[in-house]
VOVEX-730917 format. One line per field, with one value per residue (C-alpha): z, x negated, y; residue in one letter; residue number from 1. Coordinates in Angstrom, 2 decimals. Layout:
<recs>
w	c(Z / ...)
u	c(X / ...)
v	c(Y / ...)
res	c(A / ...)
n	c(NUM / ...)
</recs>
This chain:
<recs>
w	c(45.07 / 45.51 / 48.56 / 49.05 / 50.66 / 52.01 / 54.01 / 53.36 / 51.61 / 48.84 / 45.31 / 41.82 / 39.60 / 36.82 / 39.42 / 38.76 / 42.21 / 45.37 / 45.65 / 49.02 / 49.51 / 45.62 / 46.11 / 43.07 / 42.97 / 40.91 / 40.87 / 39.27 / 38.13 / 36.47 / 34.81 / 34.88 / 30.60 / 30.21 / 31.95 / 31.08 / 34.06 / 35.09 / 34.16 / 30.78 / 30.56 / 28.36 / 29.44 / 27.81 / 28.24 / 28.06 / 24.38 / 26.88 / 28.26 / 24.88 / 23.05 / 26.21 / 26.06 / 22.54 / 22.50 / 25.27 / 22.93 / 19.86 / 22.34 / 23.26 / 20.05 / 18.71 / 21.25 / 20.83 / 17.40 / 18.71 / 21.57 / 19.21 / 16.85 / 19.76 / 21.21 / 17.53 / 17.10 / 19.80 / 19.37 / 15.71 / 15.86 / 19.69 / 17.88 / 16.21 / 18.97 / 17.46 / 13.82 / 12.27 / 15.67 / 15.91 / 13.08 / 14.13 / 17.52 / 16.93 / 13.89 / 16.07 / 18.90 / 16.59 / 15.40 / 19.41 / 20.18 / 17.59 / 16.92 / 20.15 / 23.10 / 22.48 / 23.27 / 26.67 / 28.21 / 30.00 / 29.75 / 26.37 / 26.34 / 22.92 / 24.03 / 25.97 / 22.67 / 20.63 / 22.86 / 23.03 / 19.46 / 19.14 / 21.38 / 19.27 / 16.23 / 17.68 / 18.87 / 15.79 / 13.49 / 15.86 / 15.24 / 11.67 / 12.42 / 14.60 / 12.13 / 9.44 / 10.92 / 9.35 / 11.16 / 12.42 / 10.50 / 13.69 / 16.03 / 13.61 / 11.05 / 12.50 / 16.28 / 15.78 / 13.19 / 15.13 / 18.29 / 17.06 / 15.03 / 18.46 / 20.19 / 17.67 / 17.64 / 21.18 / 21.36 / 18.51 / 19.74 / 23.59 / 21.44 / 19.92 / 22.55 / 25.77 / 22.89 / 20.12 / 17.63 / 14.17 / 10.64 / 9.55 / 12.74 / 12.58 / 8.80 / 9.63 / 13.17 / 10.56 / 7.39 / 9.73 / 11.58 / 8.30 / 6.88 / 10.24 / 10.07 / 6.47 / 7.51 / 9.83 / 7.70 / 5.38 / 8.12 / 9.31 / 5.82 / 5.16 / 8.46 / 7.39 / 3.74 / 3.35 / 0.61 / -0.81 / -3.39 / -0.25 / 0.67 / -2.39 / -0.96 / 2.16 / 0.90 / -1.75 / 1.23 / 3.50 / 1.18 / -0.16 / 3.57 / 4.19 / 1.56 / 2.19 / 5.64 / 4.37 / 2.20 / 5.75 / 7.40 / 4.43 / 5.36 / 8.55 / 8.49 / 5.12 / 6.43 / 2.95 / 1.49 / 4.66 / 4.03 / 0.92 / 1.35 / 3.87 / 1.67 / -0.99 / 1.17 / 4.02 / 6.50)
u	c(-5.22 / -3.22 / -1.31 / 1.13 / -0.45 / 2.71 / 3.87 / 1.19 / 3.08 / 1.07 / 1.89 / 1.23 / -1.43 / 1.19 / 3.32 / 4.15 / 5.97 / 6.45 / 9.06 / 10.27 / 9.57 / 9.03 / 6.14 / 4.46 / 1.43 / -2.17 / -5.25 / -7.46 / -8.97 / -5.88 / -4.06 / -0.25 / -0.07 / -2.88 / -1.68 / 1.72 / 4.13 / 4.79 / 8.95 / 10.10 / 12.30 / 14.66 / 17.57 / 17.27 / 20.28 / 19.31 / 20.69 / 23.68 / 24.83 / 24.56 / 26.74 / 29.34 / 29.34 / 30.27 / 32.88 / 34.62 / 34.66 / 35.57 / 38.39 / 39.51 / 39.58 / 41.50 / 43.96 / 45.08 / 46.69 / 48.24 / 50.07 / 51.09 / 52.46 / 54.58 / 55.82 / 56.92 / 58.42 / 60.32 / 61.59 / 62.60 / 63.74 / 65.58 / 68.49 / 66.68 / 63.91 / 60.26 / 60.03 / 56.56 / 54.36 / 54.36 / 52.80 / 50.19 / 50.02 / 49.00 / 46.93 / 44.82 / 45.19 / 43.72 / 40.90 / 40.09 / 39.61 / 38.06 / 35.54 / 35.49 / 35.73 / 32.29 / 30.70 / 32.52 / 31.85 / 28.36 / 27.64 / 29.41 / 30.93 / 31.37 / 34.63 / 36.55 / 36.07 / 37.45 / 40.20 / 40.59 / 40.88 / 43.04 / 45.34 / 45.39 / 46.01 / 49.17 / 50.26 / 49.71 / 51.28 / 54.30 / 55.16 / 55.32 / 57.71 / 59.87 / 60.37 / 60.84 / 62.92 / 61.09 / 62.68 / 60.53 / 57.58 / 55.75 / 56.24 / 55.70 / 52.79 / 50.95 / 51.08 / 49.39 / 46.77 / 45.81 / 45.45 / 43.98 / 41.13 / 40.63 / 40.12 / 37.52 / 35.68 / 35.32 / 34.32 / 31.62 / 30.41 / 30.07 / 28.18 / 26.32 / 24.84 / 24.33 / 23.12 / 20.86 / 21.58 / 19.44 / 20.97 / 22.21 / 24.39 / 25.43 / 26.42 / 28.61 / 30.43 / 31.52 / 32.14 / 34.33 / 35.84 / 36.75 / 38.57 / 40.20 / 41.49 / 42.71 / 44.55 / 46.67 / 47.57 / 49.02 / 50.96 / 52.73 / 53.26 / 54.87 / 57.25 / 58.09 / 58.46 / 59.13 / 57.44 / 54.94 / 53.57 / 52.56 / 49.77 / 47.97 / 45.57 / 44.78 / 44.30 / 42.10 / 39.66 / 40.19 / 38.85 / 35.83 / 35.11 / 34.48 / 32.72 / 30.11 / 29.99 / 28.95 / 26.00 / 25.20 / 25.17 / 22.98 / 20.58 / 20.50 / 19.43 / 17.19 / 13.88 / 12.74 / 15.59 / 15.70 / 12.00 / 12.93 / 15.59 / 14.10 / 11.17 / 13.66 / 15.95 / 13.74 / 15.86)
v	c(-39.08 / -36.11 / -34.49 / -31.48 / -28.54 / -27.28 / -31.01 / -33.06 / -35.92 / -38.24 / -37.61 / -38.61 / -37.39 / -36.10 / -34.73 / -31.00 / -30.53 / -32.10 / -34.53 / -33.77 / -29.86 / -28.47 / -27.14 / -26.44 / -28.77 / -27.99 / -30.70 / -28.91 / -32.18 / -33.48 / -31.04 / -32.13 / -31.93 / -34.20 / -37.06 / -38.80 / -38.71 / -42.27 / -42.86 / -41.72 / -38.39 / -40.04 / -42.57 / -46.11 / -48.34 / -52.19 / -53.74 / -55.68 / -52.21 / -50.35 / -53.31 / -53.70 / -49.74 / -49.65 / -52.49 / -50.30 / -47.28 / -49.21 / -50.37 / -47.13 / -46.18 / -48.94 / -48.78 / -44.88 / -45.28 / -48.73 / -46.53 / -43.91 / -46.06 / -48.12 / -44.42 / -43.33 / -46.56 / -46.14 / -42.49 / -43.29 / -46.35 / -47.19 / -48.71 / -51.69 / -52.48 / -52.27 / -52.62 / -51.35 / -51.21 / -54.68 / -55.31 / -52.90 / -53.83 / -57.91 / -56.83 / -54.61 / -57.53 / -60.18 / -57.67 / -57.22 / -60.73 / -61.60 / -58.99 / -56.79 / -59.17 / -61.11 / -58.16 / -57.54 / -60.58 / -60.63 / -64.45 / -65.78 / -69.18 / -70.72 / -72.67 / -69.49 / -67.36 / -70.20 / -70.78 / -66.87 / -66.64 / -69.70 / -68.04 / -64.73 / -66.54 / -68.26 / -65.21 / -63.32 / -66.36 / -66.15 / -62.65 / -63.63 / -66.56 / -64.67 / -61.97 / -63.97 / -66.56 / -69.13 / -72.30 / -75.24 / -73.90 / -72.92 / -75.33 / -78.50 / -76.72 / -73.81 / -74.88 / -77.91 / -77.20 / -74.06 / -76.24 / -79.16 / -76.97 / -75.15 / -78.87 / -79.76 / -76.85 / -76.69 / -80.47 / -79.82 / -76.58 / -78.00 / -81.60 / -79.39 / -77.13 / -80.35 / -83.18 / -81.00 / -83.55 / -83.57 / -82.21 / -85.37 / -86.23 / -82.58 / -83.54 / -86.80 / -85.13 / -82.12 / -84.04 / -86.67 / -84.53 / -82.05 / -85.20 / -85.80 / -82.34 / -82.56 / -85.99 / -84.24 / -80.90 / -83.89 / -85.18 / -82.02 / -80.61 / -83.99 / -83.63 / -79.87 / -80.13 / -83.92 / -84.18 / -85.97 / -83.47 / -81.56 / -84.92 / -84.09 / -81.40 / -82.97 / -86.60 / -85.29 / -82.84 / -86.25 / -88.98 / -86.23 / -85.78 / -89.23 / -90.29 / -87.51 / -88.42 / -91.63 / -90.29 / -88.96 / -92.09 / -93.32 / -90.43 / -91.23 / -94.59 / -94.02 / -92.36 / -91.77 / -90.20 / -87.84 / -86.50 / -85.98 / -83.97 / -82.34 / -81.39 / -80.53 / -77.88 / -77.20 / -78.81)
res	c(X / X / X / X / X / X / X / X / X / X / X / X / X / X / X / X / X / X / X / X / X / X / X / X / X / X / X / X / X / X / X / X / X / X / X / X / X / X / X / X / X / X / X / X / X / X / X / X / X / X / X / X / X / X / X / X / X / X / X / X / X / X / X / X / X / X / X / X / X / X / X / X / X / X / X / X / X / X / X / X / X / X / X / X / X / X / X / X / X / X / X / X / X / X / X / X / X / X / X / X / X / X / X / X / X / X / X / X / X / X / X / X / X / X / X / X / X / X / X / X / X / X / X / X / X / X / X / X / X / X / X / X / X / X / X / X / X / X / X / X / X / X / X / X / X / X / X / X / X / X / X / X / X / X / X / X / X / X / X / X / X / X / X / X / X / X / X / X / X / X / X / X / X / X / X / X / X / X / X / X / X / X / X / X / X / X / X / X / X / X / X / X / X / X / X / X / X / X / X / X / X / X / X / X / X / X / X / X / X / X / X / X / X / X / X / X / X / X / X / X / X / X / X / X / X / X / X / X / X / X / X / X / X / X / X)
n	c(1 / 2 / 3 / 4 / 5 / 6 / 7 / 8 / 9 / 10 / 11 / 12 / 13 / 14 / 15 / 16 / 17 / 18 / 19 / 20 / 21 / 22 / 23 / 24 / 25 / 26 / 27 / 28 / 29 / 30 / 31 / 32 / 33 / 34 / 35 / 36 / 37 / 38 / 39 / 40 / 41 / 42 / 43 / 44 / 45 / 46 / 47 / 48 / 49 / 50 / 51 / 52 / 53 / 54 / 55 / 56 / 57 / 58 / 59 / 60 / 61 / 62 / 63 / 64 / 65 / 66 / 67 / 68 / 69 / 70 / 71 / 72 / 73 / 74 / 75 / 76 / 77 / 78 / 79 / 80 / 81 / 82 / 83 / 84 / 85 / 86 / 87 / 88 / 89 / 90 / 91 / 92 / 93 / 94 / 95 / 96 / 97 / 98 / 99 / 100 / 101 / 102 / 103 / 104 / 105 / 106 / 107 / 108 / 109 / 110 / 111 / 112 / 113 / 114 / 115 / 116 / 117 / 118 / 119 / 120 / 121 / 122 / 123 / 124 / 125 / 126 / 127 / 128 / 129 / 130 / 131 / 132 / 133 / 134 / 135 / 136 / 137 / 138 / 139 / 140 / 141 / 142 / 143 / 144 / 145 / 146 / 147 / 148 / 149 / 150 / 151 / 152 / 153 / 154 / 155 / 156 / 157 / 158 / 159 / 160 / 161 / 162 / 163 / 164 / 165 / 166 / 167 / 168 / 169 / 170 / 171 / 172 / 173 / 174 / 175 / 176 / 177 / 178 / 179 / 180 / 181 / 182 / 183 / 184 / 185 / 186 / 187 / 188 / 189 / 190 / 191 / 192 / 193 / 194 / 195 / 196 / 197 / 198 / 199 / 200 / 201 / 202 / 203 / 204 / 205 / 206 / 207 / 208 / 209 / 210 / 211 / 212 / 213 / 214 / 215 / 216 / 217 / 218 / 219 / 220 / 221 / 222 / 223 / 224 / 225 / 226 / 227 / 228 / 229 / 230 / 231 / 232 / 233 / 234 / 235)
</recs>
């Protein structure tokens, strides 16, 4: 063990100087180059900081050209209101949420991104529809598919994760609800369009859904046609 001849304080073998006075210290039976000092001279951010560090700066950088755009927009065009930075604006806010905000959040939640992105889908689709003046078509086609794919998501993602159900359950919850889904794009493309050439699509997706749901089932209950396809695609 080593002490400073100047105050007398106890220091570390690699230590070149003394913490608390400077004073250049020399063991004679340690050389300070032979022995490694005992923290690293190099700053290591933990892999959480380094990601949450480089969403921020992907976030800054995203957001300068989106405040450039809006200023110009506004200079040029004060007359009309906001005409091109819009689109940028809920491109770039799509882009965020989707791709950027996972990494800013410390303890990730499976249903707040999904309702996250749900909501910066709407909000996205909605520009569209109010610039377009498309009539009814949000409220009674995109508003409720968006929603009701959010809903099921979050109820399979949150079944999922609590009940860590096997590959063939997993198989009949997604093939059902798939079919479920497609059942209601008919209906609202029906109530838009009023049409029934509009059903074909979704019928079609809704009746293939459930029938391979029911080969599911089937592998469910069949214990020898689930080892073999489990043998057969390593599932």
């Amino acid at each position: 063990m080593s002490y400073c001849v100047n105050c007398g304080v106890e220091l570390d073998v690699s230590a070149k100087k003394c913490v608390l006075c400077d004073t250049p210290v020399y063991n004679p039976a340690h050389p300070p180059e032979d022995i490694p000092t005992p923290y690293s001279d190099k700053v290591v951010l933990p892999p959480k900081v380094r990601r949450r560090f480089s969403a921020f700066l992907f976030s800054v950088i995203l957001l300068l050209p989106n405040i450039v755009c809006l200023l110009i927009d506004l200079l040029v065009s004060n007359e009309n209101g906001l005409v091109w930075a819009q689109y940028v604006n809920t491109a770039s806010l799509l882009f965020w949420v989707l791709f950027l905000l996972p990494f800013l959040i410390e303890k990730v939640r499976a249903f707040v991104l999904i309702l996250a992105d749900s909501l910066a889908i709407l909000a996205y689709i909605f520009f569209f529809y109010y610039s377009f003046a498309q009539t009814g078509w949000f409220l009674r086609v995109a508003l409720p598919l968006v929603l009701v794919f959010a809903v099921f998501a979050c109820i399979t993602v949150e079944f999922f994760d609590r009940k860590k159900p096997d590959w063939p359950l997993q198989a009949i919850i997604i093939c059902f609800q798939l079919g479920i889904y497609a059942a209601v794009c008919a209906v609202s493309l029906y109530i838009y369009f009023g049409s029934p050439l509009f059903l074909a699509v979704p019928v079609v997706i809704s009746v293939c859904s459930i029938v391979v749901g029911g080969f599911f089932i089937y592998v469910k209950n069949s214990r020898r046609m689930r080892a073999w396809l489990s043998r057969r695609f390593f599932v």
